[in-house]
C-alpha positions as CSV (number, residue, x, y, z in Angstrom):
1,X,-3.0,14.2,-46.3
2,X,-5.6,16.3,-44.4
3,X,-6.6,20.0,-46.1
4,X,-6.4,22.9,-44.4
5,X,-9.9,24.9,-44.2
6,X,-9.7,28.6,-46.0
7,X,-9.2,30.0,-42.3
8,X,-6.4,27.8,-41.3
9,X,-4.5,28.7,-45.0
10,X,-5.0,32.4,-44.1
11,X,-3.4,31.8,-40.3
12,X,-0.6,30.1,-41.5
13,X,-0.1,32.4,-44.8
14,X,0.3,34.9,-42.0
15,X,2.7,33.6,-40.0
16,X,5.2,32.6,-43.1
17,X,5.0,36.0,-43.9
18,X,6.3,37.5,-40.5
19,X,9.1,34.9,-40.7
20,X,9.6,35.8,-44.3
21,X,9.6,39.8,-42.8
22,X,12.4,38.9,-40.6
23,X,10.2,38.1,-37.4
24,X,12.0,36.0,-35.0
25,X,9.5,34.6,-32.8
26,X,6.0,34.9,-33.9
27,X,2.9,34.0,-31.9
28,X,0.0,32.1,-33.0
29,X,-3.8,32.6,-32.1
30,X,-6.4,30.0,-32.8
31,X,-9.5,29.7,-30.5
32,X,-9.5,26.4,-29.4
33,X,-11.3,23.4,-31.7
34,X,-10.1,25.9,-34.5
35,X,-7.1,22.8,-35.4
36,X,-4.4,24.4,-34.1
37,X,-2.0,21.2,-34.0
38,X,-3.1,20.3,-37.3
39,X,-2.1,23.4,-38.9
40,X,1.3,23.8,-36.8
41,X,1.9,20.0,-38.3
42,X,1.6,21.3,-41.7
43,X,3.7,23.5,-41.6
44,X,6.2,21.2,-39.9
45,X,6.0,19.1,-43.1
46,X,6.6,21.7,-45.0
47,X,9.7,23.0,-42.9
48,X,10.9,19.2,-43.3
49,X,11.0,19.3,-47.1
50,X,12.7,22.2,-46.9
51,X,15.6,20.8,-45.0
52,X,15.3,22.6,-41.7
53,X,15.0,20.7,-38.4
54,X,12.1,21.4,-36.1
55,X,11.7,20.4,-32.4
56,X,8.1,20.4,-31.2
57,X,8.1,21.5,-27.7
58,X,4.8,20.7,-25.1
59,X,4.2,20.3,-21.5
60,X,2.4,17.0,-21.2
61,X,2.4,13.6,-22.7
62,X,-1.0,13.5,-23.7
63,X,-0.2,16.7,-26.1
64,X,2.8,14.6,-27.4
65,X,0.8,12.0,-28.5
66,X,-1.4,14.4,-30.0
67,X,0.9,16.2,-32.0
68,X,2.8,13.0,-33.0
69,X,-1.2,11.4,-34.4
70,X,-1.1,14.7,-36.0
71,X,2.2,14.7,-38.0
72,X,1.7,11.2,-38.7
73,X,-1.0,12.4,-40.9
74,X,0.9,14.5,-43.2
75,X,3.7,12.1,-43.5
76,X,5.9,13.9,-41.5
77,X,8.9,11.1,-40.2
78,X,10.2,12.1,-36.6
79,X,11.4,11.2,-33.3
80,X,9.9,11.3,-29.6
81,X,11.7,13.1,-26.6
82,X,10.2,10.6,-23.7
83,X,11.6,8.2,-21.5
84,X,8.9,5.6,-23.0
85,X,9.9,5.6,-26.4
86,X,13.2,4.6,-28.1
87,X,15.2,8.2,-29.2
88,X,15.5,8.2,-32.8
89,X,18.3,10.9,-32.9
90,X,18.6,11.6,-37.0
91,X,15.0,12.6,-37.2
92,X,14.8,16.1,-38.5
93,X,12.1,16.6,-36.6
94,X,11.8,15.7,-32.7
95,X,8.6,16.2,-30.3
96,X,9.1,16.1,-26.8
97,X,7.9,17.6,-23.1
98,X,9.5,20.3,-22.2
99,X,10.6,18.8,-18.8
100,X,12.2,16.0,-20.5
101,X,13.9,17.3,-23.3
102,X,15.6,20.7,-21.4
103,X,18.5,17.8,-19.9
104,X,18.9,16.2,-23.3
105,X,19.7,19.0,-25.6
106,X,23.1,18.0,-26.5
107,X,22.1,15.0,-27.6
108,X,20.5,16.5,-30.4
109,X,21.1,18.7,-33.6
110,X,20.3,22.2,-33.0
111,X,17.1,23.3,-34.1
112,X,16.4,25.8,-37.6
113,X,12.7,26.0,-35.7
114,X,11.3,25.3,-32.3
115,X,7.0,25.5,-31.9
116,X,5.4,25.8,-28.8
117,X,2.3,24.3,-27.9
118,X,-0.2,26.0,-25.7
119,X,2.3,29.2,-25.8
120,X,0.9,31.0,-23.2
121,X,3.5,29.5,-20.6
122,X,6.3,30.5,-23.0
123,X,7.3,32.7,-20.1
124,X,8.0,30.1,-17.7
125,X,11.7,29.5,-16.7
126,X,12.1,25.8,-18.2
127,X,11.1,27.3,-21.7
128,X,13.2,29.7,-21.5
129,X,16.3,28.1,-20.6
130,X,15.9,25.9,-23.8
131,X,15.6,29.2,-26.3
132,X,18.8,30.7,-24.5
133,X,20.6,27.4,-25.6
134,X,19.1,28.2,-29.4
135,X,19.5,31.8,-30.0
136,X,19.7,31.5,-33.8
137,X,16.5,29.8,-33.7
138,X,13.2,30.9,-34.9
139,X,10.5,30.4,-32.6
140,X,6.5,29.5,-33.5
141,X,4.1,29.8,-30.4
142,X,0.6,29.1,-30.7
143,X,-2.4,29.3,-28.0
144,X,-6.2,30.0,-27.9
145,X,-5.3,32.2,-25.0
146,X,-2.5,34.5,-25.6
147,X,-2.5,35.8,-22.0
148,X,-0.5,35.1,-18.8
149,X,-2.8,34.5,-15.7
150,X,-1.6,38.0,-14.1
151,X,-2.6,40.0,-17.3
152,X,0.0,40.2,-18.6
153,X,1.0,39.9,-22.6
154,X,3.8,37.7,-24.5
155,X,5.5,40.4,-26.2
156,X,9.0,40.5,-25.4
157,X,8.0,44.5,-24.1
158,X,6.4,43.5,-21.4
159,X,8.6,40.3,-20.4
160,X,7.8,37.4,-23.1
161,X,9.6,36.1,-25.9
162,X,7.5,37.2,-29.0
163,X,8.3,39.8,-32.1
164,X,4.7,39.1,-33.6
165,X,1.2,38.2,-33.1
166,X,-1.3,36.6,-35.8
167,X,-5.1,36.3,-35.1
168,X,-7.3,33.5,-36.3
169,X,-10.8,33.9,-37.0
170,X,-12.5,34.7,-33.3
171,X,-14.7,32.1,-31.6
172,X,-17.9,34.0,-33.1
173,X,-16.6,33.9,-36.7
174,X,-15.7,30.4,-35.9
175,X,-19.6,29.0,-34.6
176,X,-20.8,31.4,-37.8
177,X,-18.3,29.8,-40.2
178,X,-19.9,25.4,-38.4
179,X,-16.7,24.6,-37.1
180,X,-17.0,24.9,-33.8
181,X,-20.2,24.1,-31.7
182,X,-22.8,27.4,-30.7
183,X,-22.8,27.7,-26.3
184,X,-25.6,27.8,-24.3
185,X,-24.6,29.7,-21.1
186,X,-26.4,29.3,-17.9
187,X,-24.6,31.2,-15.4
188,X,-25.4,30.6,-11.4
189,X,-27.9,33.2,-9.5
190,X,-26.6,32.5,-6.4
191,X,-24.1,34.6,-4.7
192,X,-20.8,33.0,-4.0
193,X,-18.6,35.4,-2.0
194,X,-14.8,34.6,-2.5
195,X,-13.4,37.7,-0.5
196,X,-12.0,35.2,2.0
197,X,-10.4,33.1,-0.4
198,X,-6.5,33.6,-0.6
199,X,-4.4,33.8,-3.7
200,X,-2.0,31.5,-4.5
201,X,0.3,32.3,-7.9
202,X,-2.3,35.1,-9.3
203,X,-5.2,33.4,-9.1
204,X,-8.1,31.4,-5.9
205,X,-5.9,29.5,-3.4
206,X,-7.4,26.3,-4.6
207,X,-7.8,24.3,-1.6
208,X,-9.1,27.5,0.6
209,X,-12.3,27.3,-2.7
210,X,-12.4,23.3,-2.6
211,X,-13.5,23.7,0.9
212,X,-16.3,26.5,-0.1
213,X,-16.9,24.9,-2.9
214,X,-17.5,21.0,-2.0
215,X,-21.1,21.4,-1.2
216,X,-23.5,18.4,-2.1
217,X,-25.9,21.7,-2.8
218,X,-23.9,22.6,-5.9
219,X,-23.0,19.3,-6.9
220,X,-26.7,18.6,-6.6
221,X,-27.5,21.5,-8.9
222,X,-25.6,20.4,-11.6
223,X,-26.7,16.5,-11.6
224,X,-30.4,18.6,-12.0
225,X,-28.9,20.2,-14.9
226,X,-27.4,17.4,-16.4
227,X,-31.0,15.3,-16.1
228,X,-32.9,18.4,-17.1
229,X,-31.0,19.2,-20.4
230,X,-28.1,16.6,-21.6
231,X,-29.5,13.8,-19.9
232,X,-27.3,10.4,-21.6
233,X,-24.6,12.0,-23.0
234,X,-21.6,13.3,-22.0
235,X,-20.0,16.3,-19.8
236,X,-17.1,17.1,-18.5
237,X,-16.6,18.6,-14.9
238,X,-14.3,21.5,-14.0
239,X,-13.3,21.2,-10.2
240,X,-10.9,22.7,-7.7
241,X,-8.3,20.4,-6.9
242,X,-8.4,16.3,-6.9
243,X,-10.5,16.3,-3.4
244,X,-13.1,18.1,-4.9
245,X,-12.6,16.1,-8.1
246,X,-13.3,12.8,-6.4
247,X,-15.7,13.9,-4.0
248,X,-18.0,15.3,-7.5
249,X,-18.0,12.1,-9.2
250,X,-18.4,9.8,-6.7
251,X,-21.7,12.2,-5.8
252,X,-22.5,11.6,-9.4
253,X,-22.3,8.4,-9.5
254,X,-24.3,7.8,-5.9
255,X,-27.0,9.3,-8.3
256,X,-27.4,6.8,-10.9
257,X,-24.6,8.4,-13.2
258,X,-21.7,6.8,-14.2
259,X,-18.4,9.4,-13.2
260,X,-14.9,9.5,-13.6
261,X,-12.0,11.6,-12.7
262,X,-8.0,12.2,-14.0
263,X,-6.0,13.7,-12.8
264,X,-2.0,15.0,-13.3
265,X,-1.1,12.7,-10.6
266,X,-2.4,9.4,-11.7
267,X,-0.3,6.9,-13.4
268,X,-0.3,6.8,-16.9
269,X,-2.4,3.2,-17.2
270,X,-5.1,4.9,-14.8
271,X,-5.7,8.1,-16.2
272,X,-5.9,6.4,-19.4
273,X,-8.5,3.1,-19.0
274,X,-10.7,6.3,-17.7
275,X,-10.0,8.5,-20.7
276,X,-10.9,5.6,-22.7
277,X,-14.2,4.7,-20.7
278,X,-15.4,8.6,-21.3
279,X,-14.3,8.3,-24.7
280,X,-16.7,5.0,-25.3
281,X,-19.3,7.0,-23.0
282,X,-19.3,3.8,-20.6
283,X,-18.3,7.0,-18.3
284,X,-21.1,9.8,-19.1
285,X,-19.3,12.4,-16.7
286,X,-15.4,13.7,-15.9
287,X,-14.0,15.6,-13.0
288,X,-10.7,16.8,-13.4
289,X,-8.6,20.0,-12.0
290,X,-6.0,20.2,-14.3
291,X,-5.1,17.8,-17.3
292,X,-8.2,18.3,-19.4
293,X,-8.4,22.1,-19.1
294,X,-5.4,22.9,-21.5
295,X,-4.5,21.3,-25.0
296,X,-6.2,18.0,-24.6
297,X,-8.0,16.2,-27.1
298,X,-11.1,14.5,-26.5
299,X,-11.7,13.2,-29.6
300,X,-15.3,13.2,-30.3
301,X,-15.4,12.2,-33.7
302,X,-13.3,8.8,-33.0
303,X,-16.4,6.9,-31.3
304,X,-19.3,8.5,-33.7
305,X,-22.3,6.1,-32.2
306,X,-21.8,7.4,-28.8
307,X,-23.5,10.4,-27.5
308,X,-21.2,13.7,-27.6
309,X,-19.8,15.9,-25.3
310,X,-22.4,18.3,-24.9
311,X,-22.2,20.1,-21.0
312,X,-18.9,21.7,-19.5
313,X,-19.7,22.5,-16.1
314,X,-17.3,25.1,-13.9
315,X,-17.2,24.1,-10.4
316,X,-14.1,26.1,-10.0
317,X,-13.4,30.2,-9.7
318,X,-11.0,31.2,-11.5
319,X,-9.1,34.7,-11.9
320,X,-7.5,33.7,-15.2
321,X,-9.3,34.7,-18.3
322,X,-7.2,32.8,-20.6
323,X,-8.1,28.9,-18.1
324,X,-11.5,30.0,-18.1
325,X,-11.9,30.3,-21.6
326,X,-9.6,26.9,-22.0
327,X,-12.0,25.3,-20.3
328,X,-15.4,26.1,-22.2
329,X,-13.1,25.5,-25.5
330,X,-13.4,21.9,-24.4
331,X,-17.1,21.8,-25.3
332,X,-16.9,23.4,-28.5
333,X,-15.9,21.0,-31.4
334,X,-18.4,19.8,-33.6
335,X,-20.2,16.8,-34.3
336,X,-23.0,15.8,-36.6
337,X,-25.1,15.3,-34.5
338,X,-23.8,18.6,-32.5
339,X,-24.2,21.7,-33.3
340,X,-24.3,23.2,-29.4
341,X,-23.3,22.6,-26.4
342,X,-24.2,23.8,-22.8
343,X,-22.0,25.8,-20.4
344,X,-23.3,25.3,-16.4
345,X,-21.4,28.1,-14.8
346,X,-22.1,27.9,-11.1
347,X,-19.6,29.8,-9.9
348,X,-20.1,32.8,-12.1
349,X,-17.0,32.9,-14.1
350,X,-18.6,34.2,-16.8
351,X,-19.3,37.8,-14.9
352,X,-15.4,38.2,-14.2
353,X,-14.9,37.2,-17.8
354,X,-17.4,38.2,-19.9
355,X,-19.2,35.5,-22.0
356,X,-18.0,32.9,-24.7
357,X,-19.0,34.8,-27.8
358,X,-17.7,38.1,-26.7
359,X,-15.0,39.6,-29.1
360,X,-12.0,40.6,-27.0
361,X,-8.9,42.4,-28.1
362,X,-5.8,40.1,-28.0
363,X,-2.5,41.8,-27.4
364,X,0.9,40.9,-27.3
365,X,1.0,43.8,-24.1
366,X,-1.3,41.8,-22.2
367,X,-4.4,43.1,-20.4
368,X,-3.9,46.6,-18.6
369,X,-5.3,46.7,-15.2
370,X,-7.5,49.3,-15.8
371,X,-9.2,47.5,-19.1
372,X,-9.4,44.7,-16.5
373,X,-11.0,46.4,-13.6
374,X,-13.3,48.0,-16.7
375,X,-14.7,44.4,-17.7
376,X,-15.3,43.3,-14.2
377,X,-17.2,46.6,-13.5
378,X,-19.4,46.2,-16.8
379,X,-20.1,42.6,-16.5
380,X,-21.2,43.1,-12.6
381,X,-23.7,46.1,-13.2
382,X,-25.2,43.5,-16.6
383,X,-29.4,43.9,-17.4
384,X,-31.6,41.8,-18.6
385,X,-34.6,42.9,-21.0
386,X,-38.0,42.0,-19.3
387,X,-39.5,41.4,-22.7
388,X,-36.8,40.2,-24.8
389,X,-34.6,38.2,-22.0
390,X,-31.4,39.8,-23.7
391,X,-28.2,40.9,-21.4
392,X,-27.1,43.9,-22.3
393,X,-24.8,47.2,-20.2
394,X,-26.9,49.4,-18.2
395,X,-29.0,52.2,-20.4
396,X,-32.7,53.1,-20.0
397,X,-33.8,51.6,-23.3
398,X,-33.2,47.6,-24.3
399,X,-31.0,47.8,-27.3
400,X,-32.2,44.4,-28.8
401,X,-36.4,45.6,-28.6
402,X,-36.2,49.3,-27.2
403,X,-38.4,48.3,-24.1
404,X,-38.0,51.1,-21.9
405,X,-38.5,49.5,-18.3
406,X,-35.6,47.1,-18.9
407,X,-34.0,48.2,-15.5
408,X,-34.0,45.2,-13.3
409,X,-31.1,43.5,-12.8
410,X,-31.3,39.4,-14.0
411,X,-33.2,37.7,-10.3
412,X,-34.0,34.5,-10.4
413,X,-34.5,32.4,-7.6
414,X,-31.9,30.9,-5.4
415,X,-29.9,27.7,-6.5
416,X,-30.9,27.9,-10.2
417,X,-29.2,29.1,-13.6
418,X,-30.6,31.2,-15.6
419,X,-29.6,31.3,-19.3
420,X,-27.5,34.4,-20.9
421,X,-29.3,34.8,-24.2
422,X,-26.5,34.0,-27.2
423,X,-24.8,37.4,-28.7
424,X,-25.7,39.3,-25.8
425,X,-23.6,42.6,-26.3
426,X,-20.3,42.4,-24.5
427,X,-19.5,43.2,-21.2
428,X,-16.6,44.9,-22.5
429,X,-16.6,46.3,-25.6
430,X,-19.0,48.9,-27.0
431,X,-21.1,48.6,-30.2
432,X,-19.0,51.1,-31.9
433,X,-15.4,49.1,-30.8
434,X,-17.3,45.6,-32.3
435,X,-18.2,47.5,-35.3
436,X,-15.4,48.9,-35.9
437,X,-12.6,45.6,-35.0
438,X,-15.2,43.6,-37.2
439,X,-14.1,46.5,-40.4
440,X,-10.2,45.8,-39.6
441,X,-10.8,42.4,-39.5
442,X,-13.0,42.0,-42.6
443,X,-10.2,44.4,-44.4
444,X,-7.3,42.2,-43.1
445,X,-8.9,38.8,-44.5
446,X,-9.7,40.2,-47.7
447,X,-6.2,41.5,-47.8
448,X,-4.8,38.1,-47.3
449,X,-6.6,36.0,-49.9
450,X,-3.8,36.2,-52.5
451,X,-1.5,34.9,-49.3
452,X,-4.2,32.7,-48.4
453,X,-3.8,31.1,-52.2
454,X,0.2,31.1,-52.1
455,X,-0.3,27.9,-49.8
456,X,-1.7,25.8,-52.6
457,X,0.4,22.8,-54.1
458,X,-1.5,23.3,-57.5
459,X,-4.3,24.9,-59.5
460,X,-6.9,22.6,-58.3
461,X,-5.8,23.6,-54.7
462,X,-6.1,27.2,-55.0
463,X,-9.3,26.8,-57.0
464,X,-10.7,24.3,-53.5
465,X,-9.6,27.3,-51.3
466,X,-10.9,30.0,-53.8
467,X,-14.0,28.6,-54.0
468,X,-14.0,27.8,-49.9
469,X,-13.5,31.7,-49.1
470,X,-16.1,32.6,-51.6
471,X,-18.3,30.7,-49.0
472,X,-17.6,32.7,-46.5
473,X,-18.2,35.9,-48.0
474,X,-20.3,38.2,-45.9
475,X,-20.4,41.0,-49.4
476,X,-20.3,41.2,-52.7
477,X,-17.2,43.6,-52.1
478,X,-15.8,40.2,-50.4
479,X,-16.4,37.8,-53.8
480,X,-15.2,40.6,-56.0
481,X,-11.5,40.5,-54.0
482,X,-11.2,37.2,-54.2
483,X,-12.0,37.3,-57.6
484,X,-9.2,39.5,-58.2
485,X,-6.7,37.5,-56.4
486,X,-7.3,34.2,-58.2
487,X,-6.7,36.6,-61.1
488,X,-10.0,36.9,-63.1
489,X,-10.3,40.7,-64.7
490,X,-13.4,42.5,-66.3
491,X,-16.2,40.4,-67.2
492,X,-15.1,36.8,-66.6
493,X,-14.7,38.8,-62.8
494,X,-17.9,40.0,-62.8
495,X,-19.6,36.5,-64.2
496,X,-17.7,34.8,-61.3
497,X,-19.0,37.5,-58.8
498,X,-22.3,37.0,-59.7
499,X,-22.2,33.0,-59.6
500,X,-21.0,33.5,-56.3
501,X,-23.6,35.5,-55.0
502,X,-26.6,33.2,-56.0
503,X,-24.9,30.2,-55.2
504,X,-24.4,31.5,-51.7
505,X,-26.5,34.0,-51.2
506,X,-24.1,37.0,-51.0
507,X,-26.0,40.3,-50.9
508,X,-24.3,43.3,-52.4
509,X,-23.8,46.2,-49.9
């Protein structure tokens, strides 16, 4: 059975405790490559033990199979909702596709739990018509993006389903903690101007951008990039619509590099043998539009002699924060033999946005308008530092070197990228909000360590997980709670303390 890392115990601690509170429907953060699906799984199995039946609910095949690999490695016995497999109808717990399963509810035993994967379409009319039927249900959502693509939250306030939210560790803590792979962002210098592109559902009409944006000039860019920096392995392609998806790779591969593309509306046997060829690298590049941006697992660990997945490249504009940052997640997960991994934003999502290591404040309300209209503001009027190349909001002094000239904006010469120094402040929150939601957060995970410990099966567990947190420790105020919470007092707390802080270098402060 797999372990849960110290940060995955505390997220799930968390959520138990809201249902435990009386929560109803509680809502799940995890950036993605943090392992949401295998901690959603564990607690499945333990929901199983406990005699409650638990439907699994997704909106693609590819996550089923997922989730199902997942369960199967806690032991978890179930059925599968899909026309392709046989119905196993006395499994206490069933996973199926949403679109499949909403006409064969009565076929099954209601539901003590239903989880959502990739919650953030929780809102949609299919989902919802399956939690009416289950109103005595309680409901687990999780996402990486916790946002609609208009804005808007997933709190039942402001039109979703949800009682509760519980953040994970942020992407930052996340690349500081090795688990997930540190970006590299190159973001485009040439001006793209989308004020003639139409919108279609909130966000780019995307045919109206594959036209703009199917250019052998871009294309072209990004083969230079891929020769100039990743050259052999392996990146994956984010395009406009299955046009532009086919038109990139065949451009790829009439230079000399071998390119796929899926797509939603290829059969199952297609979208698979080229899956399979990227997963073996015998495909070094995919295009896609739509199936690899959400919830799917590439699996970079299940072919370890190949080269990784090292570039994701954003041919596509995008008004959605929450598909933007769905998309770079796909190059985050670690290797050993990866440690970063490039992002080649040509179209300058990252401006809208902000970039991958920002901290941004997750609501259940959503994303006001004016917060929004804020961020794009900010991330527009961005410097860069002519001495030490780092992006920060306008001011007459660099923050980063105190240079006091820093007042050009970042030029650099048509066609090329130019690279966003990493931990470049945020184009949306000051130093004093970052300083100040890193306290809360700091205060909430020390808060949480005996909850963190109440997971454990037995003492050698909780002294694995002690042990793990102490690891993580930033302070010596840090070592000295979780001290207390695996229940050493006086000086055998103290002794402890102090082994902790040699063995991993904790300075008191």
């Amino acid at each position: 059975m797999i372990e849960l890392y110290p940060y995955q115990a505390t997220w799930v601690a968390g959520i138990a405790r809201h249902y435990r509170d009386g929560a109803k429907a509680v809502l799940g953060v995890l950036p993605t490559g943090g392992g949401k699906t295998v901690c959603f799984a564990n607690m499945t199995w333990r929901m199983q033990r406990n005699g409650k039946r638990v439907w699994i609910l997704c909106h693609r095949k590819e996550l089923m199979r997922q989730i199902s690999e997942a369960l199967s490695q806690f032991n978890v016995y179930h059925g599968l909702i899909n026309g392709a497999h046989r119905a196993d109808y006395s499994a206490s717990v069933q996973v199926g596709t949403i679109g499949t399963i909403v006409g064969r509810t009565h076929l099954y035993a209601a539901p003590d739990y239903i989880i959502m994967d990739e919650a953030h379409h929780a809102v949609a009319d299919t989902w919802r018509t399956i939690l009416s039927r289950y109103p005595d249900a309680r409901i687990l959502g999780v996402t990486a993006t916790p946002i609609r693509g208009d804005g808007l939250g997933l709190g039942r306030e402001v039109g979703g389903i949800f009682d509760e939210m519980v953040l994970g560790p942020s992407f930052q803590d996340l690349v500081n903690l090795g688990k997930l792979a540190r970006p590299r962002l190159f973001r485009s210098s040439r001006h793209l101007d989308f004020s003639g592109i139409g919108t279609i559902a909130g966000d780019y009409n995307t045919k109206q951008m594959s036209k703009m944006l199917n250019d052998k000039t871009i294309t072209g860019d990004t083969i230079g990039l891929y020769r100039e920096h990743i050259d052999g392995a392996r990146m994956i392609v984010s395009c406009c619509d299955i046009e532009h998806a086919e038109t990139v790779a065949a451009q790829f591969n009439a230079a000399g590099i071998s390119a796929g593309h899926v797509s939603g509306k290829q059969k199952d046997a297609e979208r698979d043998a080229v899956l399979e060829d990227f997963q073996t690298a015998r495909v070094k590049v995919l295009t896609f539009c739509d199936i690899v941006s959400e919830g799917f697992d590439l699996k970079e660990n299940r072919y370890p002699d190949v080269p990784p997945l090292l570039a994701v490249a954003n041919l596509r504009k995008t008004k959605s924060l929450g598909l933007c940052l769905q998309i770079w997640g796909r190059g985050s997960r670690v290797t050993p033999t990866k440690k970063e991994f490039f992002i080649f934003d040509q179209v300058d999502n990252s401006l809208m946005h902000g970039w991958p290591w920002m901290e941004r404040e997750w609501s259940l309300d959503g994303e006001t308008k004016a917060k929004k209209k804020k961020t794009e503001e900010l991330a527009l009027q961005m410097k860069q530092c002519e001495r030490c190349k780092e992006s920060y909001e306008p001011q007459p002094t660099c923050p980063y070197c105190g240079h006091t000239k820093a007042t050009q904006t970042i030029k650099v010469a048509d066609g090329t990228l130019v690279e966003v120094p990493y931990g470049s402040a945020s184009s949306v929150l000051s130093k004093a909000e970052l300083k100040e939601r890193e306290e809360a957060r700091k205060a909430e995970r020390i808060a949480r360590v005996s909850e963190t410990l109440s997971v454990a099966a037995n003492g050698a567990e909780r002294e694995r997980l002690v042990n793990e947190l102490a690891r993580t420790a930033k302070t010596g105020s840090d070592l000295a709670a979780i001290a207390a919470a695996w229940g050493l007092e006086g000086k055998d707390k103290s002794r402890m303390v102090f082994k902790w802080s040699k063995q991993f270098n904790v300075k008191f402060r």
